[in-house]
C-alpha positions in Angstrom: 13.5 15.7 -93.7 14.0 12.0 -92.0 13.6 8.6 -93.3 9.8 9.0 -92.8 9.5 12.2 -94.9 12.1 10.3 -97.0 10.2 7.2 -97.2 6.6 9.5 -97.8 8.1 10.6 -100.9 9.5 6.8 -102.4 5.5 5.4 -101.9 4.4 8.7 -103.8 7.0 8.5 -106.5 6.4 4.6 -106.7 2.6 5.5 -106.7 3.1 7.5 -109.9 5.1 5.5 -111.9 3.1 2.3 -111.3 -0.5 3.8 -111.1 -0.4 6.9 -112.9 -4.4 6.5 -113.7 -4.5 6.2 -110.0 -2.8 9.0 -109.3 -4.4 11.5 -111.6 -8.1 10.5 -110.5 -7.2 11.2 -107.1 -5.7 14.6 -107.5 -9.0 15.0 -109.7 -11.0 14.2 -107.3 -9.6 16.2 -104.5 -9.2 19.2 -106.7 -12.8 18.9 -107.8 -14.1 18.5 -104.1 -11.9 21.4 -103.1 -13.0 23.9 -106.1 -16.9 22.7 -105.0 -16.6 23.4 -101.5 -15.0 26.7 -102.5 -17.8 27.5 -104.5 -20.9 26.1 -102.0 -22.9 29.2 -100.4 -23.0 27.5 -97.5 -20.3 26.5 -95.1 -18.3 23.4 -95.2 -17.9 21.9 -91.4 -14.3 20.4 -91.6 -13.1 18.5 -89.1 -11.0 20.3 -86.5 -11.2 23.9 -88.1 -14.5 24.0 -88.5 -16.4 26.4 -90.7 -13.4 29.1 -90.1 -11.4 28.4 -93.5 -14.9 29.3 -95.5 -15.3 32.0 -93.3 -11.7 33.5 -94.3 -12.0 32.9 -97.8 -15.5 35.1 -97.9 -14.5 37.7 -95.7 -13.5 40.3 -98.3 -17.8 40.2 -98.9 -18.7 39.5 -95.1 -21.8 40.9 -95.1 -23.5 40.2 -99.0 -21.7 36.5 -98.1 -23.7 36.4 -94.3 -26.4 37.6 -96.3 -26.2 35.0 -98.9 -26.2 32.0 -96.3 -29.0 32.8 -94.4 -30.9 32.9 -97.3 -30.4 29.5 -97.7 -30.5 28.5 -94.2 -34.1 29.8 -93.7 -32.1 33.0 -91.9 -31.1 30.9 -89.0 -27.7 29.1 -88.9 -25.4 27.7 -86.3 -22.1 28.4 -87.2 -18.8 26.2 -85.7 -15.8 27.2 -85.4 -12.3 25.2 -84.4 -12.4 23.1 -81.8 -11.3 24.6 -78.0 -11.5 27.9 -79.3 -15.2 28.6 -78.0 -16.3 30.1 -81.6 -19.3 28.7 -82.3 -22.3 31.0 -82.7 -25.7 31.2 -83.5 -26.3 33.7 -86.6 -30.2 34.9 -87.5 -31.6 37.1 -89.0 -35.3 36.1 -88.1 -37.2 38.9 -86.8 -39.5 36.2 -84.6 -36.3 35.4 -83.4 -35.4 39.2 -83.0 -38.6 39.6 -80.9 -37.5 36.6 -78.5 -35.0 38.0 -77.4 -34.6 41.7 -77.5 -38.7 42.2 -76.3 -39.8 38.3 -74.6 -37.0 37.6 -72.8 -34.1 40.2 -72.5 -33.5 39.4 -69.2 -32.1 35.8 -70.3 -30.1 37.8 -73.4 -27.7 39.9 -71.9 -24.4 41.4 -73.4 -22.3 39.3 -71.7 -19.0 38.6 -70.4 -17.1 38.1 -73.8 -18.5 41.2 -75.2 -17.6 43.6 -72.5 -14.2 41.8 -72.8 -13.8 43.4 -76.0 -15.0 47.0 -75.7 -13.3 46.8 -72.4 -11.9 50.6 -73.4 -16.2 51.6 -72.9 -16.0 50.4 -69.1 -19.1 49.8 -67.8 -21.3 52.1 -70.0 -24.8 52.2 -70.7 -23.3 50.3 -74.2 -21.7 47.9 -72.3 -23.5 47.2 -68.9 -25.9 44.8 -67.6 -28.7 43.9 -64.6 -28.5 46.6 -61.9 -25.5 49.2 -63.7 -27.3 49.2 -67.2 -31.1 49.7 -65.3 -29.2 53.0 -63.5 -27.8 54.4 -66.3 -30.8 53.9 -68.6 -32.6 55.6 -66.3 -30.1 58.6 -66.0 -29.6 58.7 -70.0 -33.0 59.3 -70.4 -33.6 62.0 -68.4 -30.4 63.3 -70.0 -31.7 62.9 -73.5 -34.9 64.3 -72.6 -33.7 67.1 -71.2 -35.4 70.0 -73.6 -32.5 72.4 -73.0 -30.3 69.4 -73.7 -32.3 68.6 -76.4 -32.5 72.0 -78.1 -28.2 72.5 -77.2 -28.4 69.5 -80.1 -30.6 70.8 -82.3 -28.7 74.1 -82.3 -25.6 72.7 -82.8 -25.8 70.7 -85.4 -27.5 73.7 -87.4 -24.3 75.7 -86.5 -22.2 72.9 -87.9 -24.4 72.9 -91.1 -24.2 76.7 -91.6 -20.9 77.8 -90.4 -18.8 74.5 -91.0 -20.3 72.1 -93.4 -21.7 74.2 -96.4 -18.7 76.4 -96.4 -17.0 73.5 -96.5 -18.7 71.9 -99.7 -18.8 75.8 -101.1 -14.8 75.6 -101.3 -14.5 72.1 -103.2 -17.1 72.9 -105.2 -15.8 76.7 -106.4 -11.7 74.4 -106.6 -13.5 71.7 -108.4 -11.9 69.1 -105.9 -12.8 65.6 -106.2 -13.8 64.8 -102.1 -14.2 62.0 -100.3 -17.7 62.2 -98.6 -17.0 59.5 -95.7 -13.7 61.7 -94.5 -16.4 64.9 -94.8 -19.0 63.6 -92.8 -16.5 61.7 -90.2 -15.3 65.2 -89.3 -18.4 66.9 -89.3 -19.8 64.3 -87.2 -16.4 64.2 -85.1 -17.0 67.9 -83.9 -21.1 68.5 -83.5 -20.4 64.8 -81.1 -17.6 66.6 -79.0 -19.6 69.6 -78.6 -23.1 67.9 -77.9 -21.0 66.0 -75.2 -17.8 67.3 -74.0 -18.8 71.2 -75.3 -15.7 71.6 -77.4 -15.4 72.1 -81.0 -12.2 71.0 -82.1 -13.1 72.3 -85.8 -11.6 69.1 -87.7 -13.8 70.3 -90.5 -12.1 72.5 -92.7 -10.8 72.8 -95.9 -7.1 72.3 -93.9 -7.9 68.8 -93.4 -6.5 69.1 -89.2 -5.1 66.3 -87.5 -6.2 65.3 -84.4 -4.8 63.1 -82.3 -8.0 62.7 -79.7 -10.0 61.5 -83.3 -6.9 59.7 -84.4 -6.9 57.9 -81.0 -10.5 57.3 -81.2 -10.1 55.4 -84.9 -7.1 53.4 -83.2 -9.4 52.2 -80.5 -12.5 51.5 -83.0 -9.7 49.5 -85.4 -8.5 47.7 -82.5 -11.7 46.7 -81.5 -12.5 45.0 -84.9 -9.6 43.2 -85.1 -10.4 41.7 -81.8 -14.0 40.5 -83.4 -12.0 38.5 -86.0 -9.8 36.7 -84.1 -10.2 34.1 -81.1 -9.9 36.0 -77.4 -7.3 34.0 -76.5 -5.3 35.2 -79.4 -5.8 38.9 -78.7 -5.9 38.7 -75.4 -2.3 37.3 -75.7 -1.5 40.6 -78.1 -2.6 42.7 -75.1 -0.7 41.0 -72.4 2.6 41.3 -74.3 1.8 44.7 -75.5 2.4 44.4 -79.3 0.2 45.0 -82.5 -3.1 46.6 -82.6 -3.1 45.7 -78.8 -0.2 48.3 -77.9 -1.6 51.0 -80.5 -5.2 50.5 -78.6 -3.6 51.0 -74.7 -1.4 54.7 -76.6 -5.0 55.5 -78.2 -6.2 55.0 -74.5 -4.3 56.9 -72.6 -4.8 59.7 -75.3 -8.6 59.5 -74.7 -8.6 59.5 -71.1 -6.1 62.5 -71.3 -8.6 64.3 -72.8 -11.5 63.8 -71.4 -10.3 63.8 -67.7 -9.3 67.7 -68.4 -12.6 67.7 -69.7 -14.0 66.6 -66.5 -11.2 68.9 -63.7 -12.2 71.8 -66.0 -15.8 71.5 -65.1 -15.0 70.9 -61.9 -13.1 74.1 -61.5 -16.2 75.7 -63.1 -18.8 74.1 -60.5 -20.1 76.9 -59.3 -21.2 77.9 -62.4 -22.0 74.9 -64.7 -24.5 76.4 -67.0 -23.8 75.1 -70.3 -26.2 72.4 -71.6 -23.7 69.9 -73.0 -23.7 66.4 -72.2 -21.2 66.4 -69.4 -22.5 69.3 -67.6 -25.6 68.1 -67.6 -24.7 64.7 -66.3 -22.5 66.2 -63.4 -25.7 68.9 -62.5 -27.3 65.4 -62.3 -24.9 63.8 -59.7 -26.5 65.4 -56.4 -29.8 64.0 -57.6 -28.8 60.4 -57.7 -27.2 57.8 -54.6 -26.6 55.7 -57.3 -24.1 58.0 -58.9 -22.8 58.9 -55.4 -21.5 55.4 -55.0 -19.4 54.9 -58.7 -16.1 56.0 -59.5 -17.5 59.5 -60.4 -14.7 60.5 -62.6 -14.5 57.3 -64.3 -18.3 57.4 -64.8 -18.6 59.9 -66.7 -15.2 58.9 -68.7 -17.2 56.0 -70.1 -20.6 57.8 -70.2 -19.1 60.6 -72.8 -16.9 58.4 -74.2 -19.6 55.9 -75.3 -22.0 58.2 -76.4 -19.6 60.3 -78.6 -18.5 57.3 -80.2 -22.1 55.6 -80.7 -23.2 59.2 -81.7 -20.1 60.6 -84.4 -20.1 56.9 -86.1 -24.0 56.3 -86.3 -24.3 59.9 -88.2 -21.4 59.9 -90.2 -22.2 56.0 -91.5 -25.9 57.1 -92.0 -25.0 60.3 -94.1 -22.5 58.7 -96.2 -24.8 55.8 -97.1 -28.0 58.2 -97.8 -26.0 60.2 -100.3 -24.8 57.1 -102.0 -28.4 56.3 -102.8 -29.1 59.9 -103.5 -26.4 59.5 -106.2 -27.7 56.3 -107.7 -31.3 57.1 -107.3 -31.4 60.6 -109.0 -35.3 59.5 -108.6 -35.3 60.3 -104.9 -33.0 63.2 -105.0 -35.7 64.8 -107.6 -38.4 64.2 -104.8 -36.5 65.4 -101.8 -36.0 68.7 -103.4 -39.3 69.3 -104.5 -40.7 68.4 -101.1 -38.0 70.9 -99.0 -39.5 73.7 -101.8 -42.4 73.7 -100.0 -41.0 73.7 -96.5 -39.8 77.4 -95.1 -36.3 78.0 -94.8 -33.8 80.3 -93.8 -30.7 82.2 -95.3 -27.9 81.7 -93.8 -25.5 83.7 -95.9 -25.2 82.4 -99.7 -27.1 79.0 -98.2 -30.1 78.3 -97.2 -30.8 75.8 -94.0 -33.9 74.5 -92.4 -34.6 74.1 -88.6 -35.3 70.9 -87.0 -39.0 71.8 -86.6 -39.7 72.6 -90.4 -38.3 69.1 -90.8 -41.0 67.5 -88.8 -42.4 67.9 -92.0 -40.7 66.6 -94.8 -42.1 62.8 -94.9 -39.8 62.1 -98.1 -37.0 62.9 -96.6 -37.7 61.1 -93.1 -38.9 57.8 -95.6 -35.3 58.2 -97.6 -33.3 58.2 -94.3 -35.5 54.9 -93.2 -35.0 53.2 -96.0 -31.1 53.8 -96.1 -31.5 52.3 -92.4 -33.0 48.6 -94.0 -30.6 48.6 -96.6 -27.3 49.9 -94.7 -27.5 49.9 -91.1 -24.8 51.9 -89.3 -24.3 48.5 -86.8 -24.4 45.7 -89.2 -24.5 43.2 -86.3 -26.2 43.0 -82.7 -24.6 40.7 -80.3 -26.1 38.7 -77.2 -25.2 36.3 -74.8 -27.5 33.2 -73.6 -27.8 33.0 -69.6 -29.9 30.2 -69.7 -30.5 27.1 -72.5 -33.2 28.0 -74.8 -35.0 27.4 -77.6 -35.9 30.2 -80.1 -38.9 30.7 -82.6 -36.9 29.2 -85.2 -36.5 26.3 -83.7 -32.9 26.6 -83.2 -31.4 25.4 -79.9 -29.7 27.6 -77.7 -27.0 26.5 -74.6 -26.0 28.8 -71.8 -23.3 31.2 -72.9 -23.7 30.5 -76.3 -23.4 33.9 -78.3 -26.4 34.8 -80.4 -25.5 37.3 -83.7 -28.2 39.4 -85.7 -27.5 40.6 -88.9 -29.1 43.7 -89.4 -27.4 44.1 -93.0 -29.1 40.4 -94.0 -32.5 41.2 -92.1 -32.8 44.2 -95.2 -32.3 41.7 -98.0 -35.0 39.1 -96.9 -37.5 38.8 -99.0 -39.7 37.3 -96.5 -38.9 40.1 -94.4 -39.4 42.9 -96.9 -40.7 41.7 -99.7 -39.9 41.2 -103.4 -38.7 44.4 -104.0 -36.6 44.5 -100.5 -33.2 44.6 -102.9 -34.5 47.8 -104.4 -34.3 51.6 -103.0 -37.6 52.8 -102.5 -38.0 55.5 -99.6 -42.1 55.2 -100.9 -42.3 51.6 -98.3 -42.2 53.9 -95.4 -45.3 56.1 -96.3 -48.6 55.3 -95.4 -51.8 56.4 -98.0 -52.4 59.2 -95.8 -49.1 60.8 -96.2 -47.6 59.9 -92.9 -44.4 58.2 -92.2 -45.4 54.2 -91.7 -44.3 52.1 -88.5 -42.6 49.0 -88.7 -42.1 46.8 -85.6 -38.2 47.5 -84.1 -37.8 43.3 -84.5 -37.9 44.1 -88.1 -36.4 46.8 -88.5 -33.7 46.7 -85.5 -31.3 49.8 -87.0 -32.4 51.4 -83.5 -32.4 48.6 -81.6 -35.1 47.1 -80.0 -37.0 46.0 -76.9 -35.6 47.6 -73.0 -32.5 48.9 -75.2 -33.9 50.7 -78.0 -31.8 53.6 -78.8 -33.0 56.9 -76.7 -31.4 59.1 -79.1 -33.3 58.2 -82.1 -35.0 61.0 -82.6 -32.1 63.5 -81.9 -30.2 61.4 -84.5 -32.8 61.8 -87.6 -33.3 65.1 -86.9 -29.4 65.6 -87.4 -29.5 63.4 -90.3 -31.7 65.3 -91.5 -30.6 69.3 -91.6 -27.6 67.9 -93.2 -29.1 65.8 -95.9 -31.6 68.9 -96.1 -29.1 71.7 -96.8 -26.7 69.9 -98.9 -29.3 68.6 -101.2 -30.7 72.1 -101.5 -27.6 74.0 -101.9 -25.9 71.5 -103.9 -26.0 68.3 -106.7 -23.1 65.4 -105.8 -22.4 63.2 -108.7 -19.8 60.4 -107.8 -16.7 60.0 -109.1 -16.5 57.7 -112.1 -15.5 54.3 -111.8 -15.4 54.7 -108.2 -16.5 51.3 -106.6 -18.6 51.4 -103.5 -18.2 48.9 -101.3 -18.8 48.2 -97.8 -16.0 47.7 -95.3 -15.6 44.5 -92.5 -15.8 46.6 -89.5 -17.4 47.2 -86.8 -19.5 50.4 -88.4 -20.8 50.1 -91.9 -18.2 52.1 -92.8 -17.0 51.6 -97.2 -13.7 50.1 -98.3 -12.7 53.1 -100.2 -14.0 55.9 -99.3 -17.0 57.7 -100.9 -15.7 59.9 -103.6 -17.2 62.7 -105.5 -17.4 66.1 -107.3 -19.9 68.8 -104.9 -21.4 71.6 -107.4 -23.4 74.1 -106.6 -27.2 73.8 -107.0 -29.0 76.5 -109.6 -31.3 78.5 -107.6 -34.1 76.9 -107.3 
């Protein structure tokens, strides 16, 4: 140890024979100061480290903890992190601050370097891009998504999954009395209507065989990867990715595993391009090519890698998150289950087999429903954080202070749980928020309720997403009752998706006729 570790140890073990009272009253005191800080809602700044070590110790309950502290901090805090590591970040959940940036000045609020460093597997996508590339592609999504053959390939499909994939499905568990887990159910339903919306195949991951696939398995490495790289400075995992260990070499196999894929995806069509009549989302983007100089100038190929990949993944996480979520207040709220199937009773519907399904336009009318899916959306949004960048110093609504470059984080999941935000009542379920006296969905600003973005990047697909969440929530309420499994603790998951630590498990049974 040395004669200064040596020495250390003689003035402590002189200390305690000679001072003992001393002795005792410090290690009170700095146990008591440590237990209090441990204890505090809201951060401790320590010297060097920062705020990190109170960070670490509340990360099993990120988001209830995030929640927690804004709440306190008046929903605006800046949080530091250890020196030289370029941590520190400004965390709201203030929808005036919300409206600053995403609708007053998006322009100054960009993505930003650091975050296209970490979805780096995305390329430039429409997720991902800024200025000039993200102004082209928004342009070319939404006359993709507003296609109305597009838009009706979606529709249909999803109905298809419902019928042929999903209720059979549930019909099997429930005749074996299986215990399921709902998340892994709606994953792979979600898995297959995304690859056939966008690349047109169905790689049938839902069945009662419970496939393996490596493209989905590759696409979970990559999502994994990403969140680790969230939690950790970008020196660190960039380090991890230049000697090719950890989650950094799993992420660059997943990788090439992706762009196998879809690059087949993409010489197939090709081979086909004298007849590319099919109205998924890669056709339709390469029938678009001829129209745009824009698209003439990319990396065509590598385009539309990023295009599909980013919009299966934003699509398949975003449904499957929402679903699992819903039924989770379905389960707890038997309330609301009560009313959603006495409002589809009055809708028409159609056999389809032993089930019964509705269409997407039937369920233009079923307010309840549409006001349940909303209200899942406040309480447990599928992107619990929105991310920006600063390109200019600033000062926001709230007052707070904002450098150039400094990162800017909104916590959707906190914004739900604000009372002044929402409420008294904003802790509590209640689909009946979102419907006006006249019996018509109610409208609250996108700064509020951000679950769909907001501002020049609101989501284009919002409406194509409800209406899948929809025939789903529609014909498994109606064709069956799920009661969770007992004991089973439901708790959200640190990642990147409101995805749940465990799983959601329960019993499907069959539904008396109604």
């Amino acid at each position: 140890m040395g004669s200064i570790g040596c020495s250390w140890l003689l003035s402590l073990q002189t200390l305690f024979y000679s001072y003992p009272e001393t002795l005792l009253a410090l290690l009170s005191f700095l146990t008591f100061s440590l237990l209090r800080h441990r204890h505090t809602i809201l951060p401790t700044n320590w010297p060097v480290v920062g705020m990190l070590p109170t960070l670490v110790s509340e990360f099993p309950r990120l988001h209830d903890y995030v929640t927690d502290v804004l709440r306190l901090s008046g929903c605006t805090l800046l949080f530091r992190g250890p020196w030289l590591l370029r941590m520190d970040f400004l965390l709201t959940c203030d929808p005036s601050n919300v409206n600053h940036v995403f609708n007053l000045h998006p322009d100054n609020y960009p993505k930003g370097h650091e975050f296209a460093d970490i979805f780096d597997v995305l390329g430039d996508s429409i997720l991902i891009a800024d200025s000039d590339s993200w102004r082209f592609q928004r342009r070319l999504a939404h006359s993709v998504l507003g296609d109305r053959l597009f838009r009706s390939f979606v529709a249909d499909t999803g109905l298809a999954k419902v019928r042929n994939g999903l209720l059979p499905f549930l019909d099997h568990m429930a005749a074996n009395g299986h215990v399921v887990d709902l998340e892994d159910v709606f994953s792979r339903y979600s898995f297959d209507t995304a690859c056939t919306t966008v690349l047109g195949v169905d790689f049938l991951a839902l069945s009662v065989e419970f496939p393996t696939i490596p493209f989905a398995e590759a696409i979970q490495e990559a999502e994994a990867a990403l969140h680790l790289r969230h939690t950790m400075p970008s020196v660190c995992w960039k380090l991890l990715r230049w000697l090719n260990i950890g989650r950094e070499r799993k992420l660059a196999m997943a990788r090439v595993v992706i762009d196998k894929f879809i690059f087949q995806e993409v010489y197939k069509r090709k081979k086909q391009r004298q007849d590319l009549s099919a109205a998924d989302m890669l056709t339709v983007y390469m029938n678009w090519r001829s129209d745009s100089e824009d698209m003439r100038k990319c990396n065509y190929d590598q385009f539309l890698r990023d295009t599909t990949l980013s919009f299966m993944i934003a699509g398949k996480e975003t449904v499957a998150t929402s679903l699992v979520w819903f039924f989770y207040m379905v389960c707890v709220n038997p309330n609301v289950e009560a009313k959603i199937v006495e409002e589809l009773r009055a809708l028409p519907s159609e056999k389809a087999g032993p089930y019964v399904v509705f269409d997407a336009d039937v369920l233009r009318r079923s307010v309840y429903l549409h006001a349940a899916f909303l209200e899942t959306l406040r309480l447990f949004p599928p992107v619990p954080f929105e991310e920006k960048e600063a390109a200019n110093a600033d000062v926001l609504p709230s007052g707070a202070k904002v450098s150039k470059g400094m990162r800017i984080i909104f916590s959707l999941y906190a914004m739900g749980r604000m009372e002044g935000v929402w409420g008294k009542d904003c802790m509590q379920f209640r689909p009946e928020r979102w419907i006006s006296k006249g019996g018509r969905v109610r409208h609250e600003p996108s700064y509020k309720f951000l679950a769909f973005n907001s501002g020049p990047r609101s989501c284009l697909g919002k409406d194509l997403a409800l209406t899948q969440l929809k025939m789903v929530a529609a014909a498994m309420i109606y064709n069956f009752h799920v009661e969770l499994a007992e004991g089973h603790a439901v708790v959200p998951a640190n990642s990147i998706v409101l995805q749940l630590q465990n799983g959601l498990m329960g019993a499907v049974k069959r539904r008396s006729t109604i």
